[in-house]
C-alpha positions in Angstrom: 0.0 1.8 -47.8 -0.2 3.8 -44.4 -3.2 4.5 -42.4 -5.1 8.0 -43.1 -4.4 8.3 -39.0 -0.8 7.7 -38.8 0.6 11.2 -37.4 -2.0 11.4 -34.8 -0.6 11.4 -31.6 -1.3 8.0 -29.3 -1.6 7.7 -25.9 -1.6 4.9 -24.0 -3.6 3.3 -20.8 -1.9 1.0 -18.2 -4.4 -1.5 -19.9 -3.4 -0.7 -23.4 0.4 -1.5 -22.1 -0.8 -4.7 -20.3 -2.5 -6.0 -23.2 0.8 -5.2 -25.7 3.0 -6.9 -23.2 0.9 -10.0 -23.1 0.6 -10.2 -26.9 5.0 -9.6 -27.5 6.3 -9.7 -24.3 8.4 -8.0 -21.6 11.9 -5.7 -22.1 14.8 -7.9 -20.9 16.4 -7.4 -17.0 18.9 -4.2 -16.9 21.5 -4.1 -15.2 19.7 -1.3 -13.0 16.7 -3.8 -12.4 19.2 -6.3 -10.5 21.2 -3.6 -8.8 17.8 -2.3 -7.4 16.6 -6.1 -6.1 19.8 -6.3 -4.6 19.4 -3.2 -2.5 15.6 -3.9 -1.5 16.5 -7.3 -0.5 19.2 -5.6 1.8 16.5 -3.2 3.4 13.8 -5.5 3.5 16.3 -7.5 5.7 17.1 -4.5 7.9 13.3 -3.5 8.2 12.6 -7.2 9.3 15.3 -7.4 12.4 14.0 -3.7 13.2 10.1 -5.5 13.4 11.7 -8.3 16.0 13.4 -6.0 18.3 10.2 -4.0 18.7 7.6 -7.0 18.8 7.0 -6.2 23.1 6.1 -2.8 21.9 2.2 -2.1 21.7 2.1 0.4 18.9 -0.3 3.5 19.3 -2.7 3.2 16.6 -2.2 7.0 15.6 1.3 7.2 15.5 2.4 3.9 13.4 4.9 3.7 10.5 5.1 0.9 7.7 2.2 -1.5 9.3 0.7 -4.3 6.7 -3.0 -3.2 5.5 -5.8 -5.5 4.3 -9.4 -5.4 3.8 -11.2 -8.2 4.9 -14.9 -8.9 5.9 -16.0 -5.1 5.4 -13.0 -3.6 7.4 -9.6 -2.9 7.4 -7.0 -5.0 9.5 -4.0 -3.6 10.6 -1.3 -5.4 11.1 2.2 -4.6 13.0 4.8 -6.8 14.4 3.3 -8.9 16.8 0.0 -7.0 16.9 -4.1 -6.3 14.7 -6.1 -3.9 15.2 -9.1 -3.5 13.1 -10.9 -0.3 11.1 -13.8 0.8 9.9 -14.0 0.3 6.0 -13.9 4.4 5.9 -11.4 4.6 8.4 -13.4 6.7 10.6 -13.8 4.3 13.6 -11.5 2.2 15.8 -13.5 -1.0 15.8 -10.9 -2.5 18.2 -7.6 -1.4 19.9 -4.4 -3.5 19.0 -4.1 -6.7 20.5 -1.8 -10.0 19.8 -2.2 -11.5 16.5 -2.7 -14.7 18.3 -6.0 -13.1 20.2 -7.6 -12.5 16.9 -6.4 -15.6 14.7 -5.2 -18.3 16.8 -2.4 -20.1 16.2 -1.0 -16.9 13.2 2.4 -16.4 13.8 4.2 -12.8 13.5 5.3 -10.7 12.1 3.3 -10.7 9.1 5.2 -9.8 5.7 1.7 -9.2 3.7 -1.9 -10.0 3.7 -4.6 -10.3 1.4 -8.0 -11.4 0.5 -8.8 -14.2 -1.7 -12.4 -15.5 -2.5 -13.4 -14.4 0.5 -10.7 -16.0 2.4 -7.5 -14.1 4.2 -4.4 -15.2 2.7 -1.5 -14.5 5.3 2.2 -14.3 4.2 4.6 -15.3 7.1 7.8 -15.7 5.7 7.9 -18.7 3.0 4.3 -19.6 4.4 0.7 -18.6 3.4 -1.8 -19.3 5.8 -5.4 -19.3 4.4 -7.8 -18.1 6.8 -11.8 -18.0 6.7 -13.5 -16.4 9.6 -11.2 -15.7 12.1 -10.0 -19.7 11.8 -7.1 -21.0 10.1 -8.3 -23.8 7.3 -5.6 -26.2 7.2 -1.8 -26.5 6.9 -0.3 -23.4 5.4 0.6 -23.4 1.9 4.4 -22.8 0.9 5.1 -20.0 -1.4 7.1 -22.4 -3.8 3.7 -24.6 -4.1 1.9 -21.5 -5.7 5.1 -21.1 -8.1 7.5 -18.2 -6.0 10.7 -19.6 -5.2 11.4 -17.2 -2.2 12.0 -17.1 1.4 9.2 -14.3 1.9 7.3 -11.6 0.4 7.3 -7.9 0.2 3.9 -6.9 -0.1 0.7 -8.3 -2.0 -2.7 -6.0 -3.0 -5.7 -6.4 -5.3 -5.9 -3.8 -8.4 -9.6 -2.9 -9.3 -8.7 -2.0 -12.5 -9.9 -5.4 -13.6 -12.8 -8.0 -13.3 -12.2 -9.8 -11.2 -9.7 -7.5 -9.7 -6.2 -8.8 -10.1 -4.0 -9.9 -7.4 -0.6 -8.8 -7.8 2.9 -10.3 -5.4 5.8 -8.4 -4.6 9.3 -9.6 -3.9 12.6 -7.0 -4.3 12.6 -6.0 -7.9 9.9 -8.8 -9.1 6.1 -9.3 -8.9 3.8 -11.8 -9.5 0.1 -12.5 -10.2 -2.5 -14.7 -9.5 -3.8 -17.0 -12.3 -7.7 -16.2 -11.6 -8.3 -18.9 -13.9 -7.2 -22.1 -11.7 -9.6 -23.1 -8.7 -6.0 -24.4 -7.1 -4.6 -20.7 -6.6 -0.7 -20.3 -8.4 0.6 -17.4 -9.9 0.0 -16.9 -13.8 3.1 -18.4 -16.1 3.7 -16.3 -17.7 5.4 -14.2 -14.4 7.1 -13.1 -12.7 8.1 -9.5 -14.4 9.9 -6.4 -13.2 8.5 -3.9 -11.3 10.3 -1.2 -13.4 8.1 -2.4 -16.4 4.6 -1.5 -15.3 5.3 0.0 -11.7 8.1 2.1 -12.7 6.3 5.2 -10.8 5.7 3.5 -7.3 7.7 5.7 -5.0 10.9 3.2 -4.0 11.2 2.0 -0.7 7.2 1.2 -0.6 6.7 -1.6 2.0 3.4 -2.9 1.9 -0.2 -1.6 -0.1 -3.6 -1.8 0.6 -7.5 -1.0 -2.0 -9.4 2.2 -0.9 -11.9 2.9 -2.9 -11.0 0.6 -6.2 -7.4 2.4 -6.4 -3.9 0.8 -5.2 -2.5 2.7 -2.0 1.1 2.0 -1.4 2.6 2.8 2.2 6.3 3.9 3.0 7.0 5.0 6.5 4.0 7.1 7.9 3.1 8.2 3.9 0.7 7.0 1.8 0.6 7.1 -1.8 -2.6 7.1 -4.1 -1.8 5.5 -7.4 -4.3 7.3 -10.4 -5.1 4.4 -12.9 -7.2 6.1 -14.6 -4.1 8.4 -16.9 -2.3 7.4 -19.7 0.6 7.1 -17.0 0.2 5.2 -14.1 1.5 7.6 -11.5 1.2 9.4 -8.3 -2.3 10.6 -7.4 -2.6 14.5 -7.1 -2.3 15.7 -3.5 -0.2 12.4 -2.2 1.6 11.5 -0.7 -0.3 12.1 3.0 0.2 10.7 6.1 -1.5 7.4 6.9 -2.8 9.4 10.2 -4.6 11.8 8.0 -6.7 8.7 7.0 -7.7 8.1 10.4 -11.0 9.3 11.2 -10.6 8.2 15.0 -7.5 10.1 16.0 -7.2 14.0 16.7 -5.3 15.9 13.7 -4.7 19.4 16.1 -0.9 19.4 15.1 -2.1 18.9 11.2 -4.2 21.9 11.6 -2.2 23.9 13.2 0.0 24.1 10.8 -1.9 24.8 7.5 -4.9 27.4 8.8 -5.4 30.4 11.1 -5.6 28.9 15.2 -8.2 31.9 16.0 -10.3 34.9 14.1 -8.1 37.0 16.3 -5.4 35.7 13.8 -7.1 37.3 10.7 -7.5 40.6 12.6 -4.1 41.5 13.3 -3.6 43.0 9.8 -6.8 45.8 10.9 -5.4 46.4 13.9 -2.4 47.2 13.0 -3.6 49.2 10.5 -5.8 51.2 12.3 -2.6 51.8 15.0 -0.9 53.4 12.5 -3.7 55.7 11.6 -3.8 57.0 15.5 0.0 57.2 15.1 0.3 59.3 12.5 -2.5 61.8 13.6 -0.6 62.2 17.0 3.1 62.3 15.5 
């Protein structure tokens, strides 16, 4: 017996896929899949020395590529090399210039590989350590990542994804991620993990260094891009009109040399076809 329905054709929502894969399981490692952790573990090695040899460097909040993006207590904190700034929650206003991370969170060392909020607290990832933070205070010795069940030396990046409740918390290492068991009040990442990026997050663009939440969808950062992931299609992709540049998300700095390049500078611009038009008039009549 078949069902009346059969022929009709499905689609699928990143939920629907979530839910299969939790009920019979994940497609086995490829060869591709380990090739690929291979070579972001080689360029997350070479982006780290690159972060070292610029630490003296006071970035210009404008003009910054691949920084570490959290929201935490109603703003954004942005974090690169040595240095925070922090941002308005609609990333119109510079609440505070960059200054050492030490200034801000005493005793936080750098550079920071990922950040995050938990409950309320800021969960920092510093190489193989997590350091929980309330306030602007570290609460106590920092956690390892091999207590909360990642046997790494560090992180890639780590972000919350709205498109559950309680929004999930999802860890990124090379070809691998991990999530949160919401469940435990002793925070470790779910057992059933960790799984392959090219499984659920095949469509991230490659190379993507850390993420951030605006506006309940998953933002991932590569150099000065951004990219807006659409959760709500069948495929979890690419957001229409992204990538941008994370300048272009910055209220606070001047975008001139944006706009000068996609409209008109002056209406004298948009009359040059008249004129020329009515030169050629006069010309004609004379000639």
């Amino acid at each position: 017996m078949f069902a009346y329905d059969t022929p009709r054709k499905w689609t699928f929502t990143p939920m629907d896929k979530y839910n299969m894969q939790m009920y019979y399981g994940t497609k086995r490692s490829t060869g591709r899949t380990k090739k690929l952790e291979e070579e972001r573990k080689r360029r997350r090695s070479r982006e780290k020395e690159k972060e070292h040899e610029t630490d003296d460097i006071k970035p210009d909040e404008c003009r910054v590529e691949n920084p570490v993006v959290v929201k935490y207590r109603g703003e954004y904190l942005v974090f690169k090399s040595q240095w925070v700034w922090r941002v308005s929650s609609d990333w119109k206003r510079l609440i505070s210039k960059a200054m050492p991370i030490d200034h801000l969170f005493h005793g936080l060392p750098s550079p920071v590989d990922a950040a995050i909020t938990v409950e309320n607290h800021l969960w920092v990832f510093v190489g193989d350590k997590i350091f929980v933070i309330s306030g602007n205070r570290i609460l106590h010795a920092p956690y390892t990542l091999a207590q909360i069940g990642i046997n790494e030396k560090f992180i890639d990046l780590a972000y919350e994804w709205h498109y559950f409740n309680p929004p999930a918390i999802y860890i990124w290492k090379g070809a691998k991620y991990w999530k949160l068991d919401e469940k435990m009040y002793y925070r470790k990442v779910d057992e059933r993990y960790p799984k392959y990026v090219d499984l659920n997050w095949a469509r991230v663009p490659e190379g993507a260094y850390s993420a951030f939440n605006f506006e309940k969808e998953i933002h991932f950062i590569r150099g000065n891009q951004v990219f807006r992931m659409n959760s709500s299609r069948s495929v979890f992709d690419v957001a229409d009109d992204f990538p941008k540049s994370f300048r272009s998300f910055l209220g606070f700095c001047p975008h001139n040399e944006e706009i000068v390049l996609t409209t008109p500078t002056s209406k004298s611009t948009r009359l040059l076809p008249f004129l020329a038009l009515f030169l050629s008039i006069i010309f004609n009549y004379h000639f």
